[in-house]
BATI-438791 format. One line per 4 residues: number of its first residue (from 1); for each residue x negated, y, z negated of N, C-alpha, C. Coordinates in Angstrom, 2 decimals, padded with zeros to 5 digits. Each point is the difference from the previous one (the first is absolute). Example, Ala and Ser with C-alpha at 12.3 -4.5 7.8 and 13.67 -1.06 7.14 Angstrom:
2
1> -013.19:-005.69:-007.80:000.89:001.19:000.00:-000.90:001.20:000.00; 000.35:001.05:000.72:-000.82:001.19:-000.06:000.77:001.09:-000.73
! end
This chain:
281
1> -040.76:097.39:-072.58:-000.98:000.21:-001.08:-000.79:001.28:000.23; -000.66:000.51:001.53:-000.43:000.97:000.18:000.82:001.27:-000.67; 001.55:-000.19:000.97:000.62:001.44:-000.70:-000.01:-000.22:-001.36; 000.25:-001.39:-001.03:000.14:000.46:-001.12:-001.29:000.81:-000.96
5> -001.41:000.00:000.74:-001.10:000.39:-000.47:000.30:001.68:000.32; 000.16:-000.10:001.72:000.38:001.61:000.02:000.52:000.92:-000.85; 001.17:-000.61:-000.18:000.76:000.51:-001.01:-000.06:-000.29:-001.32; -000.89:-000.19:-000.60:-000.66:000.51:-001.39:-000.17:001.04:-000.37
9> 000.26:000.25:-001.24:-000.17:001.55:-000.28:-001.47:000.18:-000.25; -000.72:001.13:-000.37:-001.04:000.88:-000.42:-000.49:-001.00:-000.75; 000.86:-000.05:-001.44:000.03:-000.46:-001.56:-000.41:-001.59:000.25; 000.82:-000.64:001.26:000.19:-001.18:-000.16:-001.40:-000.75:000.37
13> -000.26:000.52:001.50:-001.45:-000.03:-000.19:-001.61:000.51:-000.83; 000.20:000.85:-000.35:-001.07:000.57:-000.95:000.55:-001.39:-001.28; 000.79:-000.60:-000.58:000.21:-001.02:-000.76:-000.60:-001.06:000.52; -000.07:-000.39:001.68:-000.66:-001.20:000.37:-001.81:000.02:-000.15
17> 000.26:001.04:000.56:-001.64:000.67:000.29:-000.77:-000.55:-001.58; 000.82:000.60:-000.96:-000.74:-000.15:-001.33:-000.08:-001.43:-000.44; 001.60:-000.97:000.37:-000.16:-001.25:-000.53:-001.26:-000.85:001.26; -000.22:-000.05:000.85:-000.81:-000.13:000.80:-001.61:000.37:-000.64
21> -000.06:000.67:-000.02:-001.38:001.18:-000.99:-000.34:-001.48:-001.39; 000.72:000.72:-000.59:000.08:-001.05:-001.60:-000.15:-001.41:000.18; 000.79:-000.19:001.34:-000.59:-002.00:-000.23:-000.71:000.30:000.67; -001.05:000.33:001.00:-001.06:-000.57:000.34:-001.12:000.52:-000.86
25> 000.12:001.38:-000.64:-000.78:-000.22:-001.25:-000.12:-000.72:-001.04; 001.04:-000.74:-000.40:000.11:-000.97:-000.77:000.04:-001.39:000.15; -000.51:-000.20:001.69:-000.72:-001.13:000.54:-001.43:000.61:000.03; -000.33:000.37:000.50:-001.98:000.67:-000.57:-000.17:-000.23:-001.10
29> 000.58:000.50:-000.67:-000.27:000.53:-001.47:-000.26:-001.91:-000.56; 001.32:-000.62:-000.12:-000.41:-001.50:-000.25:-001.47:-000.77:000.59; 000.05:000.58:001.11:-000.92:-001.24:000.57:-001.09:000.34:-000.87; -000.46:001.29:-000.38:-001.01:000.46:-000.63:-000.32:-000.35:-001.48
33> 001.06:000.58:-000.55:000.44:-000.66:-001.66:-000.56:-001.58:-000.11; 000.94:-000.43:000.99:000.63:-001.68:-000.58:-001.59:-001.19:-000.16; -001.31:000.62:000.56:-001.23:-001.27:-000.24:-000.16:001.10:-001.50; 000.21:000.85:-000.46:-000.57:000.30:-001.06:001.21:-000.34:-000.92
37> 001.24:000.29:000.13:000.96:-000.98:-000.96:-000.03:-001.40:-000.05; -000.10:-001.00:001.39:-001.01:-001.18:-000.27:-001.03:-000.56:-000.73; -001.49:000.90:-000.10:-000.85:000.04:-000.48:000.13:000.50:-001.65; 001.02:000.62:-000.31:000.65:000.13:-001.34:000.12:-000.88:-000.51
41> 001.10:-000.78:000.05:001.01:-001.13:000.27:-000.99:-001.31:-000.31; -001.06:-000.16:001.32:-000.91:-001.43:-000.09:-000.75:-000.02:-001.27; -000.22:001.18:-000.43:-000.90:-000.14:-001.03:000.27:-000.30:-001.42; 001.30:000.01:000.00:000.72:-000.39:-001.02:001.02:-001.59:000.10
45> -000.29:-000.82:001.23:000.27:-001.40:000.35:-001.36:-000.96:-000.07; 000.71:-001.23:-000.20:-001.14:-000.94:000.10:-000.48:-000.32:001.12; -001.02:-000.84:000.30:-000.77:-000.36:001.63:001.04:-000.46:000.62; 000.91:-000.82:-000.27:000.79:-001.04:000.60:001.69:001.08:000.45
49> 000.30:000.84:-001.04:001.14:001.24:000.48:-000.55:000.56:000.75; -001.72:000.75:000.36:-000.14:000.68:000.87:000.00:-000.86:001.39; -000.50:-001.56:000.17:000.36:-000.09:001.30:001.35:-000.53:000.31; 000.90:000.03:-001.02:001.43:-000.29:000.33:000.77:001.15:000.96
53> 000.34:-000.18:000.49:001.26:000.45:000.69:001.41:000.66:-000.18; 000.28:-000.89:-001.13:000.93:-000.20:-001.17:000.03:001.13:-000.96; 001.27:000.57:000.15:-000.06:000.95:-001.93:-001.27:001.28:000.59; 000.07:000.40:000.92:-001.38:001.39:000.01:000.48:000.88:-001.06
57> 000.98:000.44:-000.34:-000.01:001.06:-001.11:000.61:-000.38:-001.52; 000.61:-001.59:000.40:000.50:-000.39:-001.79:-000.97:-001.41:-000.36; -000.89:000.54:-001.40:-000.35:-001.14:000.48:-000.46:000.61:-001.53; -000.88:-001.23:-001.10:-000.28:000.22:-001.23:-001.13:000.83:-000.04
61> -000.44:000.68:-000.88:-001.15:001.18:000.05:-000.94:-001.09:-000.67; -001.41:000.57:000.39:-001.44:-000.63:-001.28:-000.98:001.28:000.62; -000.54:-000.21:-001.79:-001.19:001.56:000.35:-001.53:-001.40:000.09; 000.58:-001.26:000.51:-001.41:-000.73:-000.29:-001.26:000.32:001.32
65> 000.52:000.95:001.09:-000.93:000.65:000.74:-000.28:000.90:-000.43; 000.27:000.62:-000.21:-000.94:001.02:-001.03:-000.68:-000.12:-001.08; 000.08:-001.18:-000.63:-000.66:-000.46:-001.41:-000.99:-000.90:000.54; -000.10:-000.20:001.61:-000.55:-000.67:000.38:-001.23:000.72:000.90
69> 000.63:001.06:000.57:-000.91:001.69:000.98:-000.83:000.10:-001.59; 000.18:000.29:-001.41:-000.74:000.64:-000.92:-000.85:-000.71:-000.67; 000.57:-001.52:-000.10:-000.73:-001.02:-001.00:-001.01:-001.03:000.59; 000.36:-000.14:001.31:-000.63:-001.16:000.57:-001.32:000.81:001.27
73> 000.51:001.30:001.08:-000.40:000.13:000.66:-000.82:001.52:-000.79; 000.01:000.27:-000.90:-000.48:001.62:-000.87:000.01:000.72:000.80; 001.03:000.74:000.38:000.76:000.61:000.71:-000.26:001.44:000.05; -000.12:-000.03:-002.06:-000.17:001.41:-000.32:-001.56:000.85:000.51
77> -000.90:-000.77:000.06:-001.69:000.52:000.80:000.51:000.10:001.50; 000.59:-000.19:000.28:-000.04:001.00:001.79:000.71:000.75:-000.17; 000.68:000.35:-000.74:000.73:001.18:-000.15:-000.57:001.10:-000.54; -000.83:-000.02:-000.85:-000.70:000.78:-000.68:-001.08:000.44:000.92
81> -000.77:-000.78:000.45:-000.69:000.39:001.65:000.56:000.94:000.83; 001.26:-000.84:000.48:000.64:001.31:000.95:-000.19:001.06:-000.43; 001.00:-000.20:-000.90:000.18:001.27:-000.70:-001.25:001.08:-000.12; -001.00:-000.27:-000.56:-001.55:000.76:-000.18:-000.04:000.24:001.41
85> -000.37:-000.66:001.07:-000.79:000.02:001.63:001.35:000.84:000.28; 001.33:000.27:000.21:000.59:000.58:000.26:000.37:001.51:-000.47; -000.03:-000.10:-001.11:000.28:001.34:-000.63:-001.65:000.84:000.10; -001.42:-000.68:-000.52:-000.91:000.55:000.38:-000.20:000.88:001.11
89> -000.04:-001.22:001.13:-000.41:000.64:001.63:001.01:000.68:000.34; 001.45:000.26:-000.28:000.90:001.36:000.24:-000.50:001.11:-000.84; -000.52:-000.22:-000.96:-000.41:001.26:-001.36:-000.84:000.81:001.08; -001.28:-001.07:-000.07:-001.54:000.57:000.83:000.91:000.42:001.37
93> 000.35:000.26:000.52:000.68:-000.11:001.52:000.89:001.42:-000.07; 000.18:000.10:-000.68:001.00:001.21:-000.03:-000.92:001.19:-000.69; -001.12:-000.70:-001.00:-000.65:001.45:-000.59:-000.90:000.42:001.35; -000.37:-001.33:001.06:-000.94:000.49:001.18:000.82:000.52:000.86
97> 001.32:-000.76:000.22:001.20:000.79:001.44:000.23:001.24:-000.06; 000.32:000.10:-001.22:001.42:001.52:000.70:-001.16:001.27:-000.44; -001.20:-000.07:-000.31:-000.94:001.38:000.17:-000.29:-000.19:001.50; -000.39:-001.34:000.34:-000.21:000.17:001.70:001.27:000.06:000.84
101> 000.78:-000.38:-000.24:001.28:-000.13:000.73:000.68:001.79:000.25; -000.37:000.86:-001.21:000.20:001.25:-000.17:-001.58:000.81:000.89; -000.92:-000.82:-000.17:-000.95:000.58:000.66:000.32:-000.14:001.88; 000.20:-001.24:000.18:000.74:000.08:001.81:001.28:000.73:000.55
105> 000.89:000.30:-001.12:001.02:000.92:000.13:-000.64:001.33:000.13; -000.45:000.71:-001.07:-000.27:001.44:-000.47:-001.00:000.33:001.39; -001.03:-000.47:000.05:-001.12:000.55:000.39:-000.50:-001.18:001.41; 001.18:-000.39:000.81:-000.25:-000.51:001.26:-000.51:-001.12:-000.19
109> -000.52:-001.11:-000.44:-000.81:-000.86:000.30:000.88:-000.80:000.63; 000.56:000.15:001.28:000.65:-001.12:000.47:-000.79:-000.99:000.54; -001.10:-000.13:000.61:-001.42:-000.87:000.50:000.02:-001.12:-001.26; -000.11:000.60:-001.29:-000.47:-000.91:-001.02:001.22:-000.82:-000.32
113> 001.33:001.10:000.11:001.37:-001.42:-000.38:-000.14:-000.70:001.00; -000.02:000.16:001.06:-000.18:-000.87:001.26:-000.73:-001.42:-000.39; -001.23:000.35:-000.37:-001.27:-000.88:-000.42:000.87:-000.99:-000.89; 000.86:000.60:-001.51:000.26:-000.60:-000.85:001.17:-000.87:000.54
117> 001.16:000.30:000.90:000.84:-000.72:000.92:-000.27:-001.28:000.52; -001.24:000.44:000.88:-000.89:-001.28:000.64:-000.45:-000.78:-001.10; -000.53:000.07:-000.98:-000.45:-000.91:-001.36:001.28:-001.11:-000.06; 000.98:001.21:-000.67:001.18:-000.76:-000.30:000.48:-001.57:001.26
121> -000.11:000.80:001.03:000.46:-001.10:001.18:-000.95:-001.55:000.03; -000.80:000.28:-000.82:-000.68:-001.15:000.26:000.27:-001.50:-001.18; 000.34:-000.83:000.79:000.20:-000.78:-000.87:-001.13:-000.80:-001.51; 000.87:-000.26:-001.19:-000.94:-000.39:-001.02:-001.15:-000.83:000.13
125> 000.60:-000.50:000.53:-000.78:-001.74:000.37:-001.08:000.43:000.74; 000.01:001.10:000.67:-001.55:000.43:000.76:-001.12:-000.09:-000.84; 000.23:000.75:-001.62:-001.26:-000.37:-000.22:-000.04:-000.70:-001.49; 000.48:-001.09:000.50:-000.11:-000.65:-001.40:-001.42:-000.97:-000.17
129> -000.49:-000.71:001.45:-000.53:-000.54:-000.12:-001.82:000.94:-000.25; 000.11:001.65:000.20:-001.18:000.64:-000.74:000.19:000.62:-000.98; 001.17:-000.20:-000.20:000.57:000.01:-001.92:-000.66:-000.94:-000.73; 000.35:-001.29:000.26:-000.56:-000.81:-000.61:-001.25:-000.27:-000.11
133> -000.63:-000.25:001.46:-001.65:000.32:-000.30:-000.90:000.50:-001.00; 000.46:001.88:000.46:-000.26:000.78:-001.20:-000.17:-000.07:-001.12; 001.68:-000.51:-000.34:000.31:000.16:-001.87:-000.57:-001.10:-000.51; -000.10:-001.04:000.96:-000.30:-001.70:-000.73:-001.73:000.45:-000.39
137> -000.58:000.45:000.82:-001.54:000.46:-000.30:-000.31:001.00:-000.98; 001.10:000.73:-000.05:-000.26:000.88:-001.18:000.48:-000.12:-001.74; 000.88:-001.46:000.06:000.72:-001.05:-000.67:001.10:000.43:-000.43; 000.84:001.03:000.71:001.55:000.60:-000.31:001.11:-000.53:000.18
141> -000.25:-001.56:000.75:001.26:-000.66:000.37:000.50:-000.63:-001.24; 001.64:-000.18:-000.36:000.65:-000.21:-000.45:000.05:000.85:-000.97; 000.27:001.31:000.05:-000.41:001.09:-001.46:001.31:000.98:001.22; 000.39:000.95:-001.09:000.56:000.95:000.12:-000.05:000.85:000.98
145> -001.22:000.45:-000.36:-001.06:000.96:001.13:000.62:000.19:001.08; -000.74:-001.63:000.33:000.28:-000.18:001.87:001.57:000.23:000.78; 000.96:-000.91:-000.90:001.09:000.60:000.64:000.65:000.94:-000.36; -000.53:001.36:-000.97:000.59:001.19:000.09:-000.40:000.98:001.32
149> -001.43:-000.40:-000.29:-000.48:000.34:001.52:000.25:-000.47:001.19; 000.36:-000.98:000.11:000.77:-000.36:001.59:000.92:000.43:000.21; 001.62:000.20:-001.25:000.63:000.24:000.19:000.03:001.71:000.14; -000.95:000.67:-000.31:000.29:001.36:-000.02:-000.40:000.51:001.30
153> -000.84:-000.99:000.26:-000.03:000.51:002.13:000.66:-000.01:000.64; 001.02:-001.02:-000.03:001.24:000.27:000.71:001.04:001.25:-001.05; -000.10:000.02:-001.02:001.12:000.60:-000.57:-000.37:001.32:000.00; -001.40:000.38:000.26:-000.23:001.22:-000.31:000.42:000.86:001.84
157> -000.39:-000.68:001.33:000.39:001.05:000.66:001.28:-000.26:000.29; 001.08:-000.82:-000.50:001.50:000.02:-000.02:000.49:001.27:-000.90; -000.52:000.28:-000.98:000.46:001.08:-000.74:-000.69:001.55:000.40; -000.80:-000.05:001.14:-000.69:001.38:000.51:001.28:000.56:000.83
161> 000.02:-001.87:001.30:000.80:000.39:001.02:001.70:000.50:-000.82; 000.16:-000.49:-000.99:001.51:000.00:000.15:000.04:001.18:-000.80; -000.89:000.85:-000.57:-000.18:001.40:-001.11:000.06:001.21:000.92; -000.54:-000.24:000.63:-000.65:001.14:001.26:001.05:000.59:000.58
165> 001.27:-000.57:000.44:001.42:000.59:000.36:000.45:001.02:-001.21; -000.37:-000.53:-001.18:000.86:000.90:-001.29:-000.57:001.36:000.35; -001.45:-000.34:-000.56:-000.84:001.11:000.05:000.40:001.26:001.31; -000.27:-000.56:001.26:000.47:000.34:001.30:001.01:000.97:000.09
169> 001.28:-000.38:-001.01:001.10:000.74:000.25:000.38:000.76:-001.18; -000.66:000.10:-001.34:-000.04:000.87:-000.83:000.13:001.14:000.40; 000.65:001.24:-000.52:-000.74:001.32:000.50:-000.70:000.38:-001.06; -001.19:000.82:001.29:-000.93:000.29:-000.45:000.16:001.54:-000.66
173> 001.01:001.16:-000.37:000.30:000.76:-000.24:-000.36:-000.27:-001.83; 000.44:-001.12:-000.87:-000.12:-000.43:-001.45:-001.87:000.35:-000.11; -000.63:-001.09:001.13:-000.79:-000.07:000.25:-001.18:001.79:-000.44; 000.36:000.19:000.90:000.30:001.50:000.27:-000.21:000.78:-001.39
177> 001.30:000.06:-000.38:000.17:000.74:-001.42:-000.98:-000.81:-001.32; -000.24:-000.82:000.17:-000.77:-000.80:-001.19:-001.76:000.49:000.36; -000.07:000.26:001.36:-001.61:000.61:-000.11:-000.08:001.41:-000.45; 000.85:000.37:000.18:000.37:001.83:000.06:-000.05:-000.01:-001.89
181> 000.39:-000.97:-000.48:000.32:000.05:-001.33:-001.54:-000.74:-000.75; -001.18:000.02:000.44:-001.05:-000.56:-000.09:-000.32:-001.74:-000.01; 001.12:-000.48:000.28:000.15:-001.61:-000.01:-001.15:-000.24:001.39; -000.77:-001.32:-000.33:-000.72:-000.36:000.83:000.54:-001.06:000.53
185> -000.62:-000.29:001.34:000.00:-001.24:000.99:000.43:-001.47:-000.79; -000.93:-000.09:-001.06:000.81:-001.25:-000.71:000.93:000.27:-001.02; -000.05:001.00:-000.39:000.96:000.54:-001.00:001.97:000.01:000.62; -000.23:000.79:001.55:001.56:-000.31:000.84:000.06:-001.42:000.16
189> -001.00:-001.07:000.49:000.53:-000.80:-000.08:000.15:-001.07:-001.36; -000.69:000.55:-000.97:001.00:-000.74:-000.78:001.25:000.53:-000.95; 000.16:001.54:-000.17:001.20:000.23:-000.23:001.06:000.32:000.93; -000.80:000.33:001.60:001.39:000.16:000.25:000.89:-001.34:001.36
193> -001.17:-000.58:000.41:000.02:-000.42:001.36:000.69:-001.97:-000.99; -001.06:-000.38:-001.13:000.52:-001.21:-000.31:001.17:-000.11:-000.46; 000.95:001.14:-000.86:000.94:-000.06:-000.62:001.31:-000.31:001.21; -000.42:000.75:000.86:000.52:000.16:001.13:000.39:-001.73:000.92
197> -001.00:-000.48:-000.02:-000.03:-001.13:000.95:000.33:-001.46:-001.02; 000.30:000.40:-001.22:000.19:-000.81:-000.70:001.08:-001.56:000.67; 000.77:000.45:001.15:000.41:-001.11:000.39:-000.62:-001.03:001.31; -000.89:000.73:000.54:-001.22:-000.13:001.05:-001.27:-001.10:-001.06
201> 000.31:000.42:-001.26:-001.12:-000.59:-001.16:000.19:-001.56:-000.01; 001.71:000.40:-000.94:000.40:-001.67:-000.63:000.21:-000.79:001.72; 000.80:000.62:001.06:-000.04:-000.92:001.19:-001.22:-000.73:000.66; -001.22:000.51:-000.39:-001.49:-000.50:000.56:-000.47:-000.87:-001.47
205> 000.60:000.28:-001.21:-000.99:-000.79:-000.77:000.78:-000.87:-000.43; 001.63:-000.08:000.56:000.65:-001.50:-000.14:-000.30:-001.00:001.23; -000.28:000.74:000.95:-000.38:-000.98:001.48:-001.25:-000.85:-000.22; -000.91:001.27:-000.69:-001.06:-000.36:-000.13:-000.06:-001.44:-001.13
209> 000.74:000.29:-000.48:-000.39:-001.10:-001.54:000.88:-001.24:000.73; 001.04:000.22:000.85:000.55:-001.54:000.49:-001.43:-000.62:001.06; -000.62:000.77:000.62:-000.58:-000.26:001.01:-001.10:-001.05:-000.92; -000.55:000.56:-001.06:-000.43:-000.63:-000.52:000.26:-001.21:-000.99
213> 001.15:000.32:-000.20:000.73:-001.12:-000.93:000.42:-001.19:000.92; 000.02:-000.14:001.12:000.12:-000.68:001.03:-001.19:-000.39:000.54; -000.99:000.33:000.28:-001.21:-000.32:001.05:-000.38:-001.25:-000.43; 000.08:-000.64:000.62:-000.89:-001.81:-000.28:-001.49:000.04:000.78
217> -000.20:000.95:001.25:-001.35:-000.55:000.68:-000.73:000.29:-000.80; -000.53:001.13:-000.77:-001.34:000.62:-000.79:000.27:-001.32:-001.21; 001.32:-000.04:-000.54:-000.11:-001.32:-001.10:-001.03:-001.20:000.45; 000.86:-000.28:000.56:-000.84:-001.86:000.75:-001.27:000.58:-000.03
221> -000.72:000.86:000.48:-000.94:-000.01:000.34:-001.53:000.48:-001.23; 000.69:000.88:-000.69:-001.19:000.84:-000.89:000.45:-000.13:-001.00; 001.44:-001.16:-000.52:000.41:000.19:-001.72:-000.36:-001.43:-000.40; -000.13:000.13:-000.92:-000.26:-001.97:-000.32:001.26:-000.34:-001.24
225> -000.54:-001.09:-000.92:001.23:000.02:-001.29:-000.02:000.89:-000.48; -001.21:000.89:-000.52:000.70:001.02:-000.93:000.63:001.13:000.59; -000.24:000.26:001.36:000.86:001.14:000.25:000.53:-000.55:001.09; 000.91:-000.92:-000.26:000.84:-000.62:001.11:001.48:001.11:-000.61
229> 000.93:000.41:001.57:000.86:000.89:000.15:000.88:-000.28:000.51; 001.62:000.11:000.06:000.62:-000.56:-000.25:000.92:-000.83:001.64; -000.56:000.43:001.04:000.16:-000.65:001.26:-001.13:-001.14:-000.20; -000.94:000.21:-000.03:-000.82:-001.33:-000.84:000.62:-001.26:-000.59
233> 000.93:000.27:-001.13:000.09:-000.26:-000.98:001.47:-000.70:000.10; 000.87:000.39:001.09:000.97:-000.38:001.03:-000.43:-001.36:000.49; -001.45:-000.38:000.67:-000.17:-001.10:000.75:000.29:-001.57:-001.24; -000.34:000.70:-000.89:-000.31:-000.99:-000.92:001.31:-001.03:-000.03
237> 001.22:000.75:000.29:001.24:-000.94:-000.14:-000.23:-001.12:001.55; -000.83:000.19:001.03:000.44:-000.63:000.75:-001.31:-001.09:-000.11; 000.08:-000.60:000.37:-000.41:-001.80:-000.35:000.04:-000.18:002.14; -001.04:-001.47:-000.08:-000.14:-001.09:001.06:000.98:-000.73:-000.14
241> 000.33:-000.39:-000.99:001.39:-000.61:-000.04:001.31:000.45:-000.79; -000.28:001.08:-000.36:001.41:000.37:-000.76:-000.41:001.77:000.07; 001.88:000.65:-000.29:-000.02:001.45:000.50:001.07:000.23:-001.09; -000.86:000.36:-001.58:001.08:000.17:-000.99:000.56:001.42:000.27
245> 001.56:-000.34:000.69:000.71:001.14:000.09:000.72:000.87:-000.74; 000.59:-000.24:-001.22:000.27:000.37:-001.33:-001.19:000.67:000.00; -001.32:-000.75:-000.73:-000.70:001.35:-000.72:-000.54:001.20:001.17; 000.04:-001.09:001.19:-000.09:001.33:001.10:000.69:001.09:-000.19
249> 001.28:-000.10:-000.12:000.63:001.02:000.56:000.50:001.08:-001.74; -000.52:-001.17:-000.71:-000.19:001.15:-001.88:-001.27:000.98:000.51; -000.89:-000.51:000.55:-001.31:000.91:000.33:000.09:001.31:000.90; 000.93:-000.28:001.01:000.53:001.01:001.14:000.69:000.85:-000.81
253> 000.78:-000.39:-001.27:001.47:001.11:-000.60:-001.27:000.84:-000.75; -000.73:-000.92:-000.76:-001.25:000.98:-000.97:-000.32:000.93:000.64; -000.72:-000.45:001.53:-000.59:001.11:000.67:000.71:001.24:000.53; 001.59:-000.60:000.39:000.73:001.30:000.55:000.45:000.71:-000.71
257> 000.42:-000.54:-001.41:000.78:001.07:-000.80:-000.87:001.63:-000.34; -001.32:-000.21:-000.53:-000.55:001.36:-000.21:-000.36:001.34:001.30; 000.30:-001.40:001.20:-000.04:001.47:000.69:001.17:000.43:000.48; 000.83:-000.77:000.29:001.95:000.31:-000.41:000.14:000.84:-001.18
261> -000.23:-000.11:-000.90:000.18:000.70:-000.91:-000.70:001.43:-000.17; -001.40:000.20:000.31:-000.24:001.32:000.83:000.48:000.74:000.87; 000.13:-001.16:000.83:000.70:001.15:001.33:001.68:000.43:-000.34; 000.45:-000.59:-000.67:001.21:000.63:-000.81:-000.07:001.14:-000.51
265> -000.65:000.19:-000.94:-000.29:000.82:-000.75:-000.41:001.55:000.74; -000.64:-000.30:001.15:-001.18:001.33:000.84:001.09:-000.46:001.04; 000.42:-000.09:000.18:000.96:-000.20:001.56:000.16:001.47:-000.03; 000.59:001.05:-000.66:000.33:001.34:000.53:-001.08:000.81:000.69
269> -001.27:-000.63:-000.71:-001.51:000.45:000.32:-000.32:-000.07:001.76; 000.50:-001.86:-000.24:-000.63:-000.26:001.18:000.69:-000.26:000.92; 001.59:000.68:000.08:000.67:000.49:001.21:-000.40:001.53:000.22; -000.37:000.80:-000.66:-000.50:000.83:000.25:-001.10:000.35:000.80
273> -001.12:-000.92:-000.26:-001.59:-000.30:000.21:-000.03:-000.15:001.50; 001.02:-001.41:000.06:000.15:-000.34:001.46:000.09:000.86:001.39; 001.53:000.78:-000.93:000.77:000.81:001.16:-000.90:001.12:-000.34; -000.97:000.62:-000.74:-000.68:001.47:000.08:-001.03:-000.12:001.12
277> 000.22:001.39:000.32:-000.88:000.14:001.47:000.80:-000.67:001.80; 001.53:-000.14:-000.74:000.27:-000.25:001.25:000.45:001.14:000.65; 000.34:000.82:-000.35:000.10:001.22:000.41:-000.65:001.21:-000.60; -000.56:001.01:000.31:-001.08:000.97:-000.03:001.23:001.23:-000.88
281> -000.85:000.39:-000.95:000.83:001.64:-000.44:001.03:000.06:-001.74
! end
């Protein structure tokens, strides 16, 4: 068996190499897929098919979890929440980031990204309990307000730190020619430096909006019914004695599809975004 490996040609191996390559990517690749083709799948079975065993992929369809996520649990008010607390605190977050994020690039402030780094590292939950204090005394809990503002503390120095590389590796020669041409300090950066980083943009303000479209601690804590959000809004399927898994898992497809469906769309953006600044020039 040894000599017959020896004696393989070039071709014959570079053919193994690849079929080798392809299935174990296409063992990754499944393990990853297959709870979200699951979670597809459950949400369109009854309670009793999802804990079957039996039939996982043939089995009769019903949209009665979903008529059940919209009609019974009003499904549609945390979504509309997210949506606002998410898209807001990335808006505010990006009109405050990338002038400072361009300000620690251009003109040295590495001390202050530093500062904004250390922010970031700290976990949410640190200060929720003088979040609440605060806002409950000033009577802001369960309103909008509060969790655009929580969420934009964390979201805002995630979009300094992750801007600051673009900026960083721009050349400054455009730079350059746009003052020479009477363009000012905010004037380069907004015609020439944002057009530029446009994939550094959508990659921080899609992270940013999952980060938030996801966060449950600031929920539990500072949203009530009316601005209950949609990890919130998740618990509701589970019960002391019962764990409706159907409309569970209609609630999980609601939530993943719009940002699946974004990141589709900006994927060229935000392979770009990622890999920029990994190399200088």
């Amino acid at each position: 068996m040894r000599t017959g490996i020896l004696n393989m040609t070039k071709t014959q191996r570079t053919i193994m190499k690849k079929i080798g390559f392809y299935t174990l990517l296409a063992i990754i690749i499944f393990a990853f897929v297959f709870p979200f083709i699951w979670m597809v799948t459950a949400s369109f079975k009854t309670q009793a098919q999802i804990q079957s065993t039996k039939n996982l992929f043939i089995f009769e369809p019903t949209l009665d979890n979903y008529k059940n996520v919209f009609f019974n649990y009003n499904f549609t008010r945390p979504i509309v929440n997210s949506a606002i607390v998410a898209l807001t605190s990335t808006f505010i977050a990006l009109l405050i980031g990338l002038p400072a994020s361009y300000g620690v690039a251009r003109f040295g402030l590495h001390k202050l990204g530093g500062i904004v780094l250390i922010i970031r590292f700290f976990p949410g939950i640190t200060f929720l309990i003088p979040w609440f204090t605060i806002f409950n005394k000033i009577g802001l809990t369960d309103t909008h307000i509060v969790l655009i503002l929580s969420h934009l503390f964390l979201n805002l120095p995630f979009i300094i730190w992750l801007m600051v590389p673009f900026f960083e590796h721009m050349p400054r020669e455009l730079e350059d020619s746009a003052r020479v041409d009477g363009c000012s300090v905010y004037g380069t950066l907004i015609k020439i430096n944002l057009p530029l980083a446009v994939p550094g943009i959508i990659t921080a303000s899609l992270l940013s909006i999952v980060f938030s479209w996801n966060n449950l601690v600031f929920s539990m804590v500072l949203s009530g019914m009316k601005t209950k959000m949609l990890p919130m809004a998740i618990l509701n399927f589970i019960t002391y004695a019962l764990i409706d898994w159907g409309a569970l898992m209609a609630a999980s497809v609601i939530i993943t599809i719009p940002i699946l469906a974004f990141s589709f769309i900006t994927q060229r953006y935000i392979i770009q975004g990622l890999t920029a600044g990994a190399v200088k020039g």
